[in-house]
C-alpha positions in Angstrom: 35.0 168.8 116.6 35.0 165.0 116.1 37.7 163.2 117.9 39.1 159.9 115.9 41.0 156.9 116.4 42.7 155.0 113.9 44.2 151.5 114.0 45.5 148.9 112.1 45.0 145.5 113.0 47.1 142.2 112.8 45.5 138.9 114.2 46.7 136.8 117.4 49.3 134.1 115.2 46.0 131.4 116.5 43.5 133.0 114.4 43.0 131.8 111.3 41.8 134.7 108.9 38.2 133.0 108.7 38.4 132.9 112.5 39.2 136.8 112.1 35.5 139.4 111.2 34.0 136.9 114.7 36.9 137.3 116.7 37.3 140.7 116.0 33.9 141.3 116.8 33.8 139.9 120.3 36.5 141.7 121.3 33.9 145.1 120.0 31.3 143.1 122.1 33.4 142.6 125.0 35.0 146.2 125.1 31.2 147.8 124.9 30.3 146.3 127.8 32.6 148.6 130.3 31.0 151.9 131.1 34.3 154.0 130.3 33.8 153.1 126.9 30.1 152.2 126.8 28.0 156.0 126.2 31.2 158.0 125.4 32.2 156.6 121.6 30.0 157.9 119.1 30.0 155.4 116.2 32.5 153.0 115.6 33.5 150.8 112.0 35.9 147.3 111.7 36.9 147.3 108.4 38.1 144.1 107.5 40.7 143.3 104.6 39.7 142.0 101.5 42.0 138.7 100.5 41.1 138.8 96.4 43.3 139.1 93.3 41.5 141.5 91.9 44.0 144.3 93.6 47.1 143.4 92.5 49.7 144.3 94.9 47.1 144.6 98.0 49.0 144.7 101.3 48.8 141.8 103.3 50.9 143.3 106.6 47.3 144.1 108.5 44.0 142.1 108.4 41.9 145.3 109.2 41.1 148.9 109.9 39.6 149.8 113.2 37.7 153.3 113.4 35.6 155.1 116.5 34.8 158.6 116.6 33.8 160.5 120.0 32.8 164.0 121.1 36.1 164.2 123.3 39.7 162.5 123.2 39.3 160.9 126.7 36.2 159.3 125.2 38.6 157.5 122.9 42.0 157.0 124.6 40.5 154.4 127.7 41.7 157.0 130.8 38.0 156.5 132.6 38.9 152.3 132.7 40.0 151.3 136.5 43.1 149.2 136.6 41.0 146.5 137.2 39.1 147.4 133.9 42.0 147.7 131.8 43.8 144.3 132.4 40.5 142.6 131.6 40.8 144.9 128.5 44.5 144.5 127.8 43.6 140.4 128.6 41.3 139.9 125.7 43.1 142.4 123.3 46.5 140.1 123.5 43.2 137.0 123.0 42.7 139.2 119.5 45.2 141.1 118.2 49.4 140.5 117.9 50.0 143.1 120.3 48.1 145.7 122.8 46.0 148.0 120.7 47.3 151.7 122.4 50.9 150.3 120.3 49.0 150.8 116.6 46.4 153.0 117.6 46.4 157.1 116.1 44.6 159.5 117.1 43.3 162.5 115.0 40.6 165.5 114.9 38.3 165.3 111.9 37.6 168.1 109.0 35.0 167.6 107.0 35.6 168.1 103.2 32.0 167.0 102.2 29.3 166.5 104.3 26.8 163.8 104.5 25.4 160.4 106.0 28.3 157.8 106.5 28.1 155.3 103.8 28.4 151.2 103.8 31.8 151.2 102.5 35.2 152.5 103.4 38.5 152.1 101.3 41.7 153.0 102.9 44.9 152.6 101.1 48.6 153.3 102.9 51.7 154.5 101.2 54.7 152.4 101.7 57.4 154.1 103.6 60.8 154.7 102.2 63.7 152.4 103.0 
């Protein structure tokens, strides 16, 4: 069974949107460096939002899509970080994002429906909720 989480992501309100895919991806840098997280997630994808007309009606609420799959949910879910660990995580989250990451991150087994190598794109669409 493959353990996922899901988030969507919303910029710190001091980076700009081309600030966004770099920041973003120092935070990944960062975050890989600490050896809770470091040899227990087994593949991980930033999607980032596409800002076009072409897709009329395109949500702008969240500027990306942040997916990691692992082998086991504590893998995924940061319990091996030491407290020490986890305010340097928490630290450079608040740096990158509007808000800690565990308050817009789901998590989620995976069933496959076809099988097959990952590919180079991912589209995710969200229904709106009801008022």
């Amino acid at each position: 069974m493959v353990y996922k989480f899901i988030y969507l992501a919303r910029r710190a309100a001091d980076i700009s949107r081309a600030e966004w895919p770099r920041t973003w991806k120092s935070h990944a840098i960062f975050a890989s460096g600490f050896p809770a997280l470091e040899a227990s997630i087994g593949w991980l994808r930033y999607c980032n939002r596409i800002d076009t007309a072409d897709f009329p009606g395109l949500s702008q609420d969240h500027d990306g899509v942040g997916i990691a799959g692992a082998e086991t949910l504590e893998a995924l879910n940061g319990t091996g970080f030491s407290p020490d660990d986890r305010a340097l995580i928490d630290a450079d989250e608040l740096r990158v994002f509007d808000m800690l990451t565990r308050h817009f991150t789901w998590y989620c087994t995976e069933s496959t429906v076809i099988d097959g190598p990952r590919g180079e794109v991912a589209l995710f669409s969200f229904l709106a909720r009801r008022p």
